[in-house]
C-alpha positions, 0 to 999 in steps of 0.5 A, a space after each residue: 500500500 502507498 504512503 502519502 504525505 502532505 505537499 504544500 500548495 495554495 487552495 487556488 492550486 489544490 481546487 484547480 488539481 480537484 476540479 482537473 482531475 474530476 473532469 478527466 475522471 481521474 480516481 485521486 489529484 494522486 493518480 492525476 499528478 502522477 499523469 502530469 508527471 510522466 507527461 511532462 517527463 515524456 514532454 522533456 525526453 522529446 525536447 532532449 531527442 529533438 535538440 539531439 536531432 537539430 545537431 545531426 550533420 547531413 553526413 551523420 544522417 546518410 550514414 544513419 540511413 545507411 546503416 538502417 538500411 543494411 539492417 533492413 535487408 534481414 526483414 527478408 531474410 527467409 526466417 520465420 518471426 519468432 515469437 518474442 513474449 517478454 512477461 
């Protein structure tokens, strides 16, 4: 079972969380803080990809494509799928 605590933040603010959470139909402000959180972490890690992209030379890029490209080559390998059930 979950610990809780107490987080410090406004009335204006803890309304807000209630009103947003009801409406989107969430069970708790937990579980509604918790999805702003993984989207807002998801939000960061697309920003980080996206710089990460803007840095890329165009001779980085055909290389990538190249490489990509190669490894494409095994979808036609003649080999059956296999079954990759991962619990």
């Amino acid at each position: 079972m979950a610990t809780f605590t107490t987080v410090k933040v406004s009335t204006e603010t803890r309304d807000r969380l209630n009103q947003r959470a009801d409406r989107l139909g969430f069970a708790s402000i937990d579980a509604f803080v918790n999805e702003l959180m993984d989207s807002n972490e998801r939000a960061e890690k697309i920003a980080e990809f996206r710089a990460v992209m803007a840095r890329v030379t165009p001779e980085e890029w055909a290389d990538y494509l190249t490489e990509v490209s190669t490894m494409d080559a095994t979808l036609t390998d003649g080999l059956e799928d296999e079954d990759w059930d991962i619990e």
